[in-house]
C-alpha positions as CSV (number, residue, x, y, z in Angstrom):
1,X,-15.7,-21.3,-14.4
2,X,-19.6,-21.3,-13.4
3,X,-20.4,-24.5,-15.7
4,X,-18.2,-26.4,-13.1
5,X,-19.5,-25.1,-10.3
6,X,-22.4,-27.8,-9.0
7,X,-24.9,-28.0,-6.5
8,X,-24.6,-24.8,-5.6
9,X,-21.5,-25.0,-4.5
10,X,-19.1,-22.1,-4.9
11,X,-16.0,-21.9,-7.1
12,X,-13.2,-22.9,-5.1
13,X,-9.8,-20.5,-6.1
14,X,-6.4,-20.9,-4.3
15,X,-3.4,-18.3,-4.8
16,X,-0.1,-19.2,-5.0
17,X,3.8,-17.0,-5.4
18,X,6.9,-18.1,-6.5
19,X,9.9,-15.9,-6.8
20,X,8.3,-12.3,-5.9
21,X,7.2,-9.2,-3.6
22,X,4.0,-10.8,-3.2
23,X,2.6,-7.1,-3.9
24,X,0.1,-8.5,-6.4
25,X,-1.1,-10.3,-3.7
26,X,-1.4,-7.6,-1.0
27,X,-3.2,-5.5,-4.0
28,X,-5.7,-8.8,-4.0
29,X,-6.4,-8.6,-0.6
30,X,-6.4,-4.5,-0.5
31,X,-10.3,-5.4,-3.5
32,X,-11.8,-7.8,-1.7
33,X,-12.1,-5.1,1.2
34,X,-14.3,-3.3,-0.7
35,X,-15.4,-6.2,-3.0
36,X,-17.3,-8.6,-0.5
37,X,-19.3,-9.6,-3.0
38,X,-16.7,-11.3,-4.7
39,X,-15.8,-13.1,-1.3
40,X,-19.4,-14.4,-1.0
41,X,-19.3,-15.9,-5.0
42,X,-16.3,-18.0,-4.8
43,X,-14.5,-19.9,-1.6
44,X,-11.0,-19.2,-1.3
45,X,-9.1,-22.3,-0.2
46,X,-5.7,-21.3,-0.2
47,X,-3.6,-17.7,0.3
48,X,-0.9,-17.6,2.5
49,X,-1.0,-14.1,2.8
50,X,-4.3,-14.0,4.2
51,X,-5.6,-17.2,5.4
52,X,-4.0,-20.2,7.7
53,X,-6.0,-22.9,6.1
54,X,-5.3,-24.7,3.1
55,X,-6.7,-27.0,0.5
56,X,-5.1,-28.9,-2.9
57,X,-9.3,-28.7,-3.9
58,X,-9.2,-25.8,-6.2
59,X,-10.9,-25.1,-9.8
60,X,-8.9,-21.5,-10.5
61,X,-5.1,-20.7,-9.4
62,X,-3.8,-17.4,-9.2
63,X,-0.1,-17.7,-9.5
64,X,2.5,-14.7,-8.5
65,X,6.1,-14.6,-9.4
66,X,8.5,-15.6,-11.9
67,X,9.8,-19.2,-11.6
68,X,13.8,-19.1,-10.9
69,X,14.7,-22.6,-9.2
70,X,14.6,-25.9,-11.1
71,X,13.0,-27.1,-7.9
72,X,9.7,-24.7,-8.5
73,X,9.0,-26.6,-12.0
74,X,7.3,-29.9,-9.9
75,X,5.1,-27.3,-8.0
76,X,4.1,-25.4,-10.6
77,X,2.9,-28.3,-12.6
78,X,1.1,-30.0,-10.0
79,X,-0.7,-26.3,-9.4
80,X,-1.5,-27.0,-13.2
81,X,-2.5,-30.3,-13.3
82,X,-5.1,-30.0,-10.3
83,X,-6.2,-26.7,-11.5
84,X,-8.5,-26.0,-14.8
85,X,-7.6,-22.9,-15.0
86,X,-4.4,-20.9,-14.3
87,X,-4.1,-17.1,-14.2
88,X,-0.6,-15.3,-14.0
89,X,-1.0,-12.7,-11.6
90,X,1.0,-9.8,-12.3
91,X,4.6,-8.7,-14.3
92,X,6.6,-11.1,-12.8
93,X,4.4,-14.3,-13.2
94,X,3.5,-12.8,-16.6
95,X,6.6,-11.8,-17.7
96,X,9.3,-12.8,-15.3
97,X,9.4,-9.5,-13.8
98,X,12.2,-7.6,-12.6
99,X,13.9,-10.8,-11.6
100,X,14.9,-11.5,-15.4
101,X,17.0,-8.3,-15.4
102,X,19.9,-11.4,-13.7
103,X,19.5,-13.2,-16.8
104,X,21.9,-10.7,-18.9
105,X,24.5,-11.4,-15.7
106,X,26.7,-14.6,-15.0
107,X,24.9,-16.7,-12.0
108,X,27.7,-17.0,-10.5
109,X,28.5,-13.2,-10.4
110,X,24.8,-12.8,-9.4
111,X,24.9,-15.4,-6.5
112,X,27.8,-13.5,-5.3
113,X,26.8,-9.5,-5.0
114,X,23.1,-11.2,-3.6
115,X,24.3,-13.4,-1.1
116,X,27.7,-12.5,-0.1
117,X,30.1,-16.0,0.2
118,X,27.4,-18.0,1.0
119,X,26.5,-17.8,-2.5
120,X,27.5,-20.9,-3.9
121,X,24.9,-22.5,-1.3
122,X,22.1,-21.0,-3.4
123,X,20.1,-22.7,-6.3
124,X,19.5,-20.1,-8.9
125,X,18.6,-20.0,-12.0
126,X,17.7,-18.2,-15.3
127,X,14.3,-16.2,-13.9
128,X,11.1,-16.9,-16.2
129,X,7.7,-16.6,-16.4
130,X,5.0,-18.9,-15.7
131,X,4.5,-20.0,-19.5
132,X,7.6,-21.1,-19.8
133,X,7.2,-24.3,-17.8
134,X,3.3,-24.6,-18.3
135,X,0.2,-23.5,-20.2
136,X,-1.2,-20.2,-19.0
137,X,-4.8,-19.8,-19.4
138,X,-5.1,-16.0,-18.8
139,X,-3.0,-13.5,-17.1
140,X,-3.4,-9.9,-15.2
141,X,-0.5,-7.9,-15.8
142,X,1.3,-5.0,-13.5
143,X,3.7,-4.5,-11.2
144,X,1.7,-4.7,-8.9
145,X,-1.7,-5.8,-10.5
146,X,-4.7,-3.4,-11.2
147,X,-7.3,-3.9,-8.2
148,X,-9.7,-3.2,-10.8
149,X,-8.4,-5.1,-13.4
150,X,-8.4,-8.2,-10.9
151,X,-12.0,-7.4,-9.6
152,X,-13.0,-7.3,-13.2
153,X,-11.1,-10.4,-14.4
154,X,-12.5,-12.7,-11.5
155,X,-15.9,-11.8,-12.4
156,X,-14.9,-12.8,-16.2
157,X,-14.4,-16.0,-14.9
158,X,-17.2,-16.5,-12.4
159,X,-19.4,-15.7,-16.1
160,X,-17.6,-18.8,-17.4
161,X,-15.4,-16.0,-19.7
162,X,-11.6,-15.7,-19.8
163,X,-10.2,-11.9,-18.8
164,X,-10.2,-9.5,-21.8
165,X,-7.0,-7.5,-21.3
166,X,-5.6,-4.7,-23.4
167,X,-4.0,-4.7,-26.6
168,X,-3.5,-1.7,-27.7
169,X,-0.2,0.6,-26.6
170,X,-0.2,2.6,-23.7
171,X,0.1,5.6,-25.9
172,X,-3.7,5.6,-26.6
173,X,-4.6,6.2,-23.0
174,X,-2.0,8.9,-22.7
175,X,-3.4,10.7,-25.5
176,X,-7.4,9.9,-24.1
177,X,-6.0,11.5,-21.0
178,X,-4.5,14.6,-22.9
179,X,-1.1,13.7,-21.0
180,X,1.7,16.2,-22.4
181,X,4.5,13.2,-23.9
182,X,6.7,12.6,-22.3
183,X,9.3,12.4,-24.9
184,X,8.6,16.6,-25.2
185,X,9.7,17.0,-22.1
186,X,13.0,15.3,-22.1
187,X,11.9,11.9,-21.1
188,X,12.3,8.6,-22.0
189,X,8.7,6.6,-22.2
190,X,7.8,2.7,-23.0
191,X,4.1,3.9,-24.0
192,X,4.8,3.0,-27.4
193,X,5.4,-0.8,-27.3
194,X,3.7,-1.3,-24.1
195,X,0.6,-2.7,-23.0
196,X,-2.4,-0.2,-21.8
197,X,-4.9,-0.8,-19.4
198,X,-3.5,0.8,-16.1
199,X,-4.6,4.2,-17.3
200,X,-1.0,5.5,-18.0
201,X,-0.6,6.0,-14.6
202,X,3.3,6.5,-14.9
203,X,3.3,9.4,-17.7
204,X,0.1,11.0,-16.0
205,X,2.6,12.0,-12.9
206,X,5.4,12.9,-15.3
207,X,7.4,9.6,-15.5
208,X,7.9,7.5,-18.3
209,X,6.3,4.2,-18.7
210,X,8.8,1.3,-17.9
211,X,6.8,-1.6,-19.3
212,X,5.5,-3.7,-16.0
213,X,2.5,-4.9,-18.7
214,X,4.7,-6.3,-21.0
215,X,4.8,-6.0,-24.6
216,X,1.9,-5.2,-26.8
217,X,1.5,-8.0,-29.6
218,X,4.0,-7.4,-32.5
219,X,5.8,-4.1,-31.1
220,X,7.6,-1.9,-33.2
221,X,11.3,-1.6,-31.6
222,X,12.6,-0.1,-35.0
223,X,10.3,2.8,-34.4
224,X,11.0,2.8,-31.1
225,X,14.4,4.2,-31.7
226,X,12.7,6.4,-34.7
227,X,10.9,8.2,-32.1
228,X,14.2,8.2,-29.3
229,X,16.2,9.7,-32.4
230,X,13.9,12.1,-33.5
231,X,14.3,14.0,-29.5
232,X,17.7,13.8,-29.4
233,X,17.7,10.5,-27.4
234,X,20.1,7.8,-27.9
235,X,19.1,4.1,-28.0
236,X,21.2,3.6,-24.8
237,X,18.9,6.2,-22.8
238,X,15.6,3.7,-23.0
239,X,17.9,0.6,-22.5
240,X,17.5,0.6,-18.5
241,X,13.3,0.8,-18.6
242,X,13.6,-1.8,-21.2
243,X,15.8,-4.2,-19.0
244,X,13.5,-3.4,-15.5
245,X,10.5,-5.6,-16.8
246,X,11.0,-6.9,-20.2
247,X,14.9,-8.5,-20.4
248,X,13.0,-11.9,-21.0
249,X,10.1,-10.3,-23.7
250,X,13.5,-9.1,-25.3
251,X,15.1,-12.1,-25.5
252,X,12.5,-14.0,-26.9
253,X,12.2,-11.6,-29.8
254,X,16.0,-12.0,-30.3
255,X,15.7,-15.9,-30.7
């Protein structure tokens, strides 16, 4: 990102939502409170929910939500092709989000518990993330996003370097935390197959992890239902923290 920036000029980043809460969003403006420094490095040309002013001169885009109209495919590549590089911003840009959970429904039963009889007025359409209509060059995951994570990923990119994000299962972090599992107490947990880096916030409080960081590379779903067997636990009982984030993660694996 640097090598681009000339004459001393500063990076120029823009942020952008689609179909979401905009929470990621909020959670961006909530650092640069307490990050000015960040606010001095880069100009920020475009962010509805903090700025009137707006400009289609931008190097980085930070993109929120899950795309779920065919009319937010011509926006989302022009975002691309102006941009060099393109960050998903949280689960449902990442992911899809909880707005895939509609994609194991009929659209028109959707359209009609959403929007009462005015739901055949609605476009709709199959929720998806981001990288399914364009190339993704990096993405923060969450739901919402890590402030940390996203204070620590724009400065990545202000050193010219992509955002190094987590591979390993949540699991490890529960274990560096000496969390009691959750499956000993009863519970149902994604920490497994899921993606760490939020430090197992979830399981720290006593709640299982539902899987807003999507899927760790290669996850093991067979030993996921080892592990719900072994405590007594159907594979039914994990199948509504597995539909909340990752119906679309699932379904790719299925194809």
């Amino acid at each position: 990102m640097s090598e681009t920036s000339t004459n001393g000029a500063r990076p120029k980043v823009a942020f952008f939502d689609f179909s979401s809460c905009e929470g990621c969003q909020l959670t961006v403006v909530d650092a640069l409170q307490t990050h000015l420094d960040l606010l001095e490095a880069v100009e920020i040309v475009q962010f509805r929910e903090a700025m009137s002013e707006c400009s289609e001169d931008y190097l980085v885009a930070f993109v929120e939500g899950s795309i779920t109209r065919q009319k937010d495919e011509p926006r989302l590549k022009q975002i691309r092709e102006r941009a060099k590089i393109v960050v998903a911003l949280g689960a449902c840009a990442h992911i899809g989000g909880v707005n895939t959970i509609r994609n194991r429904m009929n659209p028109v039963e959707v359209r009609r518990l959403v929007y009462g009889r005015n739901g055949n007025q609605v476009e709709t359409a199959q929720a998806r993330p981001l990288e399914d209509v364009i190339q993704v060059d990096a993405f923060i995951p969450g739901c919402p996003i890590d402030r940390d994570e996203f204070v620590a990923a724009v400065k990545a990119l202000l050193q010219g370097r992509l955002p190094s994000i987590p591979q390993h299962p949540l699991c490890v972090e529960c274990k560096l935390s000496e969390n009691p599992c959750v499956y000993h107490q009863g519970g149902v947990c994604l920490g497994p197959i899921t993606r760490a880096g939020c430090g197992a916030i979830c399981p720290t409080y006593g709640s299982g992890c539902e899987g807003c960081r999507g899927l760790i590379p290669e996850p093991n779903l067979g030993s996921l239902h080892e592990l719900l067997a072994e405590h007594g636990l159907a594979p039914e009982q994990a199948q509504a923290s597995l539909d909340l984030f990752l119906s679309h993660s699932l379904a790719a694996l299925e194809d």
